[in-house]
N, C-alpha and C positions, 0 to 999 in steps of 0.2 A: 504494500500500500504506500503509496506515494503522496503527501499534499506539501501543498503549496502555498504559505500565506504571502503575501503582499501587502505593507502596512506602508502611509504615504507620513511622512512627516519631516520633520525639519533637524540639521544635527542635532540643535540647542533641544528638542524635546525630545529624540532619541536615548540625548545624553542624558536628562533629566527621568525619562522611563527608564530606561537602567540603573539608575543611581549613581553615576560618573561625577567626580567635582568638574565643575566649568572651571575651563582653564584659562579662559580668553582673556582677563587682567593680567596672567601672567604671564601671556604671550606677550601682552602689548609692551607690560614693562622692559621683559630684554629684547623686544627691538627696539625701544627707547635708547636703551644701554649698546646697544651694537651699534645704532645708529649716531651715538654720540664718540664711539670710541672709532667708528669708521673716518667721521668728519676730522675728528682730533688727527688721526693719522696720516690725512690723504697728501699733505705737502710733503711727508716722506717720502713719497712716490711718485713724485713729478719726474720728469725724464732728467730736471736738469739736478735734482737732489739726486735721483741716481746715477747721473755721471758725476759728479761731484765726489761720491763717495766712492765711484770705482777709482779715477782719475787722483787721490788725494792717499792711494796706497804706496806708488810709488810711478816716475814717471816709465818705467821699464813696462808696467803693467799696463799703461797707457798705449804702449809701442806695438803691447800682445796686442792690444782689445784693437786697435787701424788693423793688425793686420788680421785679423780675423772677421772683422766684418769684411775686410778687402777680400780676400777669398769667399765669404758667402755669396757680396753683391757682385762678382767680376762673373765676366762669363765663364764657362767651364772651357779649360784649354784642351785642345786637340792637339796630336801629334802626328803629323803625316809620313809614318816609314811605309814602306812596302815592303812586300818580303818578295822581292825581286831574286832568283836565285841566276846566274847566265847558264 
């Protein structure tokens, strides 16, 4: 035997017919709190705070970091041998 109920209602009374505490104050508060501690953060992470803070290790690191983006954004090099044998 198989049934089937279908009950139509809403979280907040779902939650409530089960007996669940509502949690939704305490969601609000830590996004409150993430979203204060996101804001406080964000000049950390500006492109020019992070090169600053790469750039301020040593100039030698500096030297790494050109040549490594040089290699990312350069085109990929080709080599044209053949294997020509007479």
């Amino acid at each position: 035997m198989k049934v089937n109920i279908e009950i139509e209602c809403t979280p907040i009374e779902a939650r409530q017919f089960l007996g669940l505490p509502n949690v939704e104050p305490m969601q609000a508060a830590v996004m409150q709190q993430l979203e204060k501690r996101m804001l406080a953060d964000i000049d950390r992470f500006s492109p020019e705070a992070l090169m600053k803070s790469w750039l301020a290790i040593g100039p030698q690191t500096a030297e790494q970091i050109q040549s490594f983006f040089r290699s990312v954004l350069s085109p990929p090099r080709t080599t044209d041998q053949t294997d020509e044998k007479p």
